[in-house]
C-alpha positions as MATLAB code, in Angstrom:
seq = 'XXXXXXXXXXXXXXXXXXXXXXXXXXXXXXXXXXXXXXXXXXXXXXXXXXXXXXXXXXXXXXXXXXXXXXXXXXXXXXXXXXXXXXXXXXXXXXXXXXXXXXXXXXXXXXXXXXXXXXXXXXXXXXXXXXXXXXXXXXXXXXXXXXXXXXXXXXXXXXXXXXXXXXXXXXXXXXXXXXXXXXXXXXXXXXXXXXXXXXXXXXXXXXXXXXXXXXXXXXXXXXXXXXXXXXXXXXXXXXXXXXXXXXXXXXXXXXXXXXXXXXXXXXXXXXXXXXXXXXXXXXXXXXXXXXXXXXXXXXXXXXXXXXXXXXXXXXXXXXXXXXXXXXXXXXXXXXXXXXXXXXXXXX';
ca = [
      39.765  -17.997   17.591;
      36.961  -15.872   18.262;
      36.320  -17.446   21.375;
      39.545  -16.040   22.588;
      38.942  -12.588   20.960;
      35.324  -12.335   22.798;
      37.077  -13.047   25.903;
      39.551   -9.934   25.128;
      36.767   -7.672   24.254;
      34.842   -9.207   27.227;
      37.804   -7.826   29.542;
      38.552   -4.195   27.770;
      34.742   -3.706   27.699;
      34.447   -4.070   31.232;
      36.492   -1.499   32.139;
      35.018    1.066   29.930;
      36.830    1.332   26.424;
      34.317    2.052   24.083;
      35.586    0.328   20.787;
      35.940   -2.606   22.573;
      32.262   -2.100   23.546;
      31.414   -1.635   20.244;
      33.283   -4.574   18.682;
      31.794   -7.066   21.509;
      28.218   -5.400   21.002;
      28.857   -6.704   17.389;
      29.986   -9.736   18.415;
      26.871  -10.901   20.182;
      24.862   -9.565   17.092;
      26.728  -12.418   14.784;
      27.253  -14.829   17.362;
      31.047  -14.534   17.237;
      32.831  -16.668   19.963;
      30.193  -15.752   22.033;
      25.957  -16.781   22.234;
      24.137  -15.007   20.175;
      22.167  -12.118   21.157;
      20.347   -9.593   20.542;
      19.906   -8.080   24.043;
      23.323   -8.528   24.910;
      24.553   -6.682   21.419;
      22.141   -3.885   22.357;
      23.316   -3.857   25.880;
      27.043   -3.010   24.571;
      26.075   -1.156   21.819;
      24.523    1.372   24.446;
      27.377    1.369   26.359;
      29.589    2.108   23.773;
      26.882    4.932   22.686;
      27.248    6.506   26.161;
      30.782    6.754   26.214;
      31.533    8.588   22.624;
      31.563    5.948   20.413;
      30.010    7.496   17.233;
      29.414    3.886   15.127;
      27.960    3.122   17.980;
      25.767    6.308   18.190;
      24.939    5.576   14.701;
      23.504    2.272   14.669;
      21.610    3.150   17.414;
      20.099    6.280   15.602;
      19.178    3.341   13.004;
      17.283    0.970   14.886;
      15.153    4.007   16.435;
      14.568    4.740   13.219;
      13.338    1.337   12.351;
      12.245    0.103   15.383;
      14.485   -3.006   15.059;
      14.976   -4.356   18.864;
      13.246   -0.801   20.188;
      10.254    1.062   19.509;
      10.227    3.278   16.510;
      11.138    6.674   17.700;
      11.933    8.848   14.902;
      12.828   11.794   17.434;
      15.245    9.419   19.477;
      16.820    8.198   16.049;
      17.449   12.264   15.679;
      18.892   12.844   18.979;
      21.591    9.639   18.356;
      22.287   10.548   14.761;
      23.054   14.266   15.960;
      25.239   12.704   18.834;
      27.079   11.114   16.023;
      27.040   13.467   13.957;
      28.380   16.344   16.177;
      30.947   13.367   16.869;
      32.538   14.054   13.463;
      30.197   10.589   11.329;
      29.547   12.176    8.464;
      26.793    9.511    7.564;
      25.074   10.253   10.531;
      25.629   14.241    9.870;
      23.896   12.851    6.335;
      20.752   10.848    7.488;
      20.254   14.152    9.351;
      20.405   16.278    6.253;
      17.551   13.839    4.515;
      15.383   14.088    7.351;
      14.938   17.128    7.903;
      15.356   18.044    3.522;
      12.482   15.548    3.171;
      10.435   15.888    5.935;
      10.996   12.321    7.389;
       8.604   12.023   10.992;
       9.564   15.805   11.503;
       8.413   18.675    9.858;
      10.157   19.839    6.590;
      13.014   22.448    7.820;
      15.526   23.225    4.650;
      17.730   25.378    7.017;
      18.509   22.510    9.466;
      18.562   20.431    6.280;
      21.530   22.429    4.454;
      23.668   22.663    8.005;
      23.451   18.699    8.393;
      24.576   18.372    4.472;
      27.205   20.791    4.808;
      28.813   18.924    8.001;
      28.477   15.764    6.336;
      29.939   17.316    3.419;
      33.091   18.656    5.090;
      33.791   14.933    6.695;
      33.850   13.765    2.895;
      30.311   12.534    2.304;
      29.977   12.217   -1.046;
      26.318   12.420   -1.978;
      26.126   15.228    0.852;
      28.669   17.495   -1.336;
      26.462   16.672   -4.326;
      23.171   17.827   -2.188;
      25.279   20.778   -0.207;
      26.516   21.958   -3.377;
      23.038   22.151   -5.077;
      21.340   24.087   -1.900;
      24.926   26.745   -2.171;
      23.833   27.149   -6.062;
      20.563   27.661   -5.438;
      20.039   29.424   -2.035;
      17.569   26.432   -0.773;
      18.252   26.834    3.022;
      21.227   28.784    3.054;
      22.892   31.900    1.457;
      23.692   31.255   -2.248;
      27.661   31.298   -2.767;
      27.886   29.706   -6.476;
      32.210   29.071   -6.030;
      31.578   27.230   -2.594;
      29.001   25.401   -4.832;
      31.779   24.709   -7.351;
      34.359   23.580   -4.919;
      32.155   20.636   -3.534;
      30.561   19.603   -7.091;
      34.555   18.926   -7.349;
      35.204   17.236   -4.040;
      32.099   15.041   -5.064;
      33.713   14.803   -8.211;
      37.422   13.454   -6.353;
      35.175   11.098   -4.448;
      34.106    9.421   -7.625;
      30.248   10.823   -7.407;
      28.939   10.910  -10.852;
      26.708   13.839  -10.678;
      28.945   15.398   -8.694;
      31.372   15.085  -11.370;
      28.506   16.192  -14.104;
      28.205   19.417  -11.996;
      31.656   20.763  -11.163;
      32.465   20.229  -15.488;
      29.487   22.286  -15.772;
      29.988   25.296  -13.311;
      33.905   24.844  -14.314;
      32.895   25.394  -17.520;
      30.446   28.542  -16.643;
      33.204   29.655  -14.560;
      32.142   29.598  -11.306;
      34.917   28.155   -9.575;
      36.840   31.437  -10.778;
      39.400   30.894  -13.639;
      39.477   27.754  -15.077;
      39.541   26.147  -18.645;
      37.652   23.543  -21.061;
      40.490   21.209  -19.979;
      40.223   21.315  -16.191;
      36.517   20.551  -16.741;
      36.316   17.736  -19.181;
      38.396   15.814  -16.660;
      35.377   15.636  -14.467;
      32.823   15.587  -17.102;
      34.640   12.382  -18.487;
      34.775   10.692  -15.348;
      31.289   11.461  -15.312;
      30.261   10.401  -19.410;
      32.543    7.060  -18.133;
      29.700    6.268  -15.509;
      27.013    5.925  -18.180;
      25.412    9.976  -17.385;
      24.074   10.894  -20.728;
      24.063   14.663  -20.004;
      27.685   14.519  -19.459;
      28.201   12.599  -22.339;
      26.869   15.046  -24.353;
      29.238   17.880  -23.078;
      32.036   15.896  -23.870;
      30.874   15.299  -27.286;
      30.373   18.906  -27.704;
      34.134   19.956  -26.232;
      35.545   17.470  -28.671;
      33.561   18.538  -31.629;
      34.097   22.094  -31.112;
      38.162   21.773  -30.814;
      37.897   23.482  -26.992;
      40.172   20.653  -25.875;
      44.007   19.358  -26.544;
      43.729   16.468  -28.554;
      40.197   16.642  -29.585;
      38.292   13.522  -31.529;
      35.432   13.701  -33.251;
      35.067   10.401  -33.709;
      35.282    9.750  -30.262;
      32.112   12.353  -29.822;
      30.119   10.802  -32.077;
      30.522    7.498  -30.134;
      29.417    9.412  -27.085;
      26.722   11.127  -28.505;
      25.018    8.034  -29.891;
      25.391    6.611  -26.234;
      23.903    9.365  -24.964;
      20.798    9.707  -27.845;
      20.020    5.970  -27.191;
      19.244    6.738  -23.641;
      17.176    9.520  -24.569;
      18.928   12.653  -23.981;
      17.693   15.140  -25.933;
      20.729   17.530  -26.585;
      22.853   14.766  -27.752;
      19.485   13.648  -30.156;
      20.247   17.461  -31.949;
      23.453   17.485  -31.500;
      23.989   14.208  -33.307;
      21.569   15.688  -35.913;
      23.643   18.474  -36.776;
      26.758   15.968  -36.837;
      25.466   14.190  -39.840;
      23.673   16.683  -41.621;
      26.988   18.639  -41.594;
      29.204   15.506  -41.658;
      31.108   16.918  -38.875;
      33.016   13.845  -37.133;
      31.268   11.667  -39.162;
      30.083   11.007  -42.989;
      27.284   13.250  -44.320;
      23.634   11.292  -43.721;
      20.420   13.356  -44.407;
      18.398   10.221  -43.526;
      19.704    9.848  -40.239;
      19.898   13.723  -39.450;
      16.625   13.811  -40.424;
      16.044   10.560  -37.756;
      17.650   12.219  -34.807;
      15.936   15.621  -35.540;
      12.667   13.604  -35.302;
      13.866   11.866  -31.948;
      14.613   15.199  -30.191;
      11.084   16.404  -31.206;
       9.634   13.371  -28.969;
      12.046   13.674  -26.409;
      11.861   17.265  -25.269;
      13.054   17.177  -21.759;
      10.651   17.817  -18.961;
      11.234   20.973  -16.418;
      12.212   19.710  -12.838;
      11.251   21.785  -10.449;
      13.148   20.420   -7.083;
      16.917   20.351   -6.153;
      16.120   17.164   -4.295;
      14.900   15.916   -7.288;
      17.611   16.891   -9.731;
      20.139   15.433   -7.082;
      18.530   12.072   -6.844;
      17.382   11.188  -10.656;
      20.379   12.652  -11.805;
      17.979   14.076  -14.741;
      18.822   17.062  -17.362;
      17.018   20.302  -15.966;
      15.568   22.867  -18.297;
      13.242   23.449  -21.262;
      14.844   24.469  -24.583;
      12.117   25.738  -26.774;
      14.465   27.473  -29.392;
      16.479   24.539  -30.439;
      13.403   22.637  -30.525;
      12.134   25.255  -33.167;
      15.512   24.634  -34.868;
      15.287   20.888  -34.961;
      12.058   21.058  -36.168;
      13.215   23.588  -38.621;
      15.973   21.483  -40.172;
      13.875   18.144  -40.310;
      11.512   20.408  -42.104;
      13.627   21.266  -44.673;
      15.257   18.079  -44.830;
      11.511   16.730  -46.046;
      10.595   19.359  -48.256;
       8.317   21.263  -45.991;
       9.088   24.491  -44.710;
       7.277   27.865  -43.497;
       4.176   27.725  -41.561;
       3.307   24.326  -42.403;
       6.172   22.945  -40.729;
       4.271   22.589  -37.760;
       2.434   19.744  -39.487;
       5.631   17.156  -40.195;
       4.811   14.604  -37.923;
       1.265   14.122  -38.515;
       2.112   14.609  -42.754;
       4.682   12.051  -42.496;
       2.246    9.623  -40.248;
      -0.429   10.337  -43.048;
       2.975    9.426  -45.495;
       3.510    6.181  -44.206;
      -0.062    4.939  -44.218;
      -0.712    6.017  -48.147;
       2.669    4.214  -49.301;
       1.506    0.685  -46.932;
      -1.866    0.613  -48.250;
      -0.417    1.147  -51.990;
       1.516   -1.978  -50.954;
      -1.691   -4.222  -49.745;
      -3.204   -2.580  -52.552;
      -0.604   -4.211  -54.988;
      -0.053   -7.470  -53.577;
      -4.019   -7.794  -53.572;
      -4.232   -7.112  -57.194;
      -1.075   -9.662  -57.455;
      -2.946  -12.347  -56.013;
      -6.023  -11.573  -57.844;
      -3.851  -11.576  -61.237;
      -2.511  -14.811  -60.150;
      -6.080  -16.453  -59.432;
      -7.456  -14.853  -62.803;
      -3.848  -16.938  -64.362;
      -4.408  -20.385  -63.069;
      -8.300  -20.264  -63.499;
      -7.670  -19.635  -67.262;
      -5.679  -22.641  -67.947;
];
């Protein structure tokens, strides 16, 4: 079977059509119907190249840039991923945007950067929305337009891209994409709290809990935001807090308001400083030094301590723990001894 298919390609590649070109150049790669070859696969994969073929254009671009079968030329893998590219691939239009956003064999250049992610973005890339969208809402490379920002969090979103979908609930919800509602955005923000992103979890928790939505549960945000505190994320830590020292969505529980409060004291989120970074971890960016006063506040009062000497919870409840265990190995000592003293006097 693929003997006769080689043969076919064999004949349209001859007489110039590039898919065919591109199809036999693969063929010689596997070894379909044909010998296998490396040569011969690069052979019609640079025919192909030459006459339009972006896939073709592309994998070229990729074995320049790892020097498989050539030698490592990160400038020729530039000029064939900008052939592509310009030939309407949006993951060569991508690679494009990462070399030149990260500096990769060239020299760091954020405006060539941003134009690359925007193409890409436009032929329905979906991590290049995510990473066009962020330098739009931030100015990195290109003039800051926060609604053209919006609109390709949510075509990141409609491509099933989790952060994407994290951002466009958020900057729905902010209003950037003009008029919108709590609804419109917790359709992307669940999509995104489905995918396991604690941040977005959190959000929905707080829709439901606050009533913003149709059909709100509270039960159903307490499930989330327990998700979400067991993988750290510090919001959903306080917010789960307040939940059970209020007993809103769930029974009252001082003890574990009192645990969660203590959790979001050891979990206060780091600053990121980099849109590349925020796009890739898919972390929570920003400090929140009021709330942690709050949390601390509450588990404060929870305890019994309160005014200046709140400060000192931690360490007072550290100290706590080691008075009541050595009152225990105090007791069981004595025990023993009162035991020993027992059987020696019969």
């Amino acid at each position: 079977m693929y003997e006769d298919a080689a043969h076919l390609l064999t004949n349209q590649a001859s007489k110039g059509d590039a898919s065919a070109q591109f199809m036999l150049s693969h063929f010689y790669k596997k070894g379909l119907g044909v010998s296998q070859s490396k040569a011969q696969s690069f052979h019609w994969l640079g025919k192909a190249a030459a006459h339009g073929e972006a896939l073709a254009q592309l994998e070229i671009a990729k074995h320049y840039m790892k020097g498989d079968g050539v030698s490592q030329s990160v400038e020729q893998a530039i000029k064939w991923y900008a052939m592509a590219g310009n030939n309407d691939n949006p993951e060569a239009a991508y690679k494009l945007g990462r070399i030149y956003g990260e500096g990769i064999g060239v020299e760091m250049d954020l405006i060539r950067s941003a134009k690359w992610y925007l193409r890409a973005a436009h032929l329905g890339h979906p991590e290049a929305s995510v990473y066009a969208a962020i330098n739009l809402s931030s100015g990195n490379g290109i003039e800051r337009d926060p609604f053209k920002a919006c609109q390709l969090f949510i075509r990141a979103s409609n491509l099933d891209q989790a952060y994407g979908s994290y951002k466009a609930g958020k900057c729905l919800l902010n209003g950037e994409a003009g008029a919108s509602t709590p609804e419109s955005a917790y359709k992307h923000l669940l999509k995104a709290a489905k995918s396991g992103h604690n941040p977005s979890r959190f959000l929905v928790a707080e829709l439901n809990l606050s009533g913003k939505i149709p059909n709100a549960s509270p039960s159903f945000a307490i499930k989330q935001l327990k998700n979400a505190a067991l993988g750290g994320d510090y919001n959903s830590m306080m917010l789960l807090g307040e939940a059970y020292k209020s007993g809103n969505g769930t029974p009252k529980n001082i003890m574990l308001a009192a645990h969660w409060f203590r959790e979001a004291l050891a979990n206060k989120p780091m600053e990121l400083s980099s849109t590349s970074k925020e796009a890739t971890s898919y972390e929570w960016k920003k400090n929140y030094p009021e709330e942690i006063d709050e949390g601390l506040k509450d588990f404060a009062l929870m305890v019994g301590i309160s005014g200046p000497n709140a400060k000192y919870i931690v360490p007072a409840l550290l100290i706590m723990y080691f008075i009541v265990l050595l009152q225990l190995l105090v007791f069981i000592y004595r025990q023993k001894q009162k035991m020993k003293a027992g059987i020696y006097t019969n």
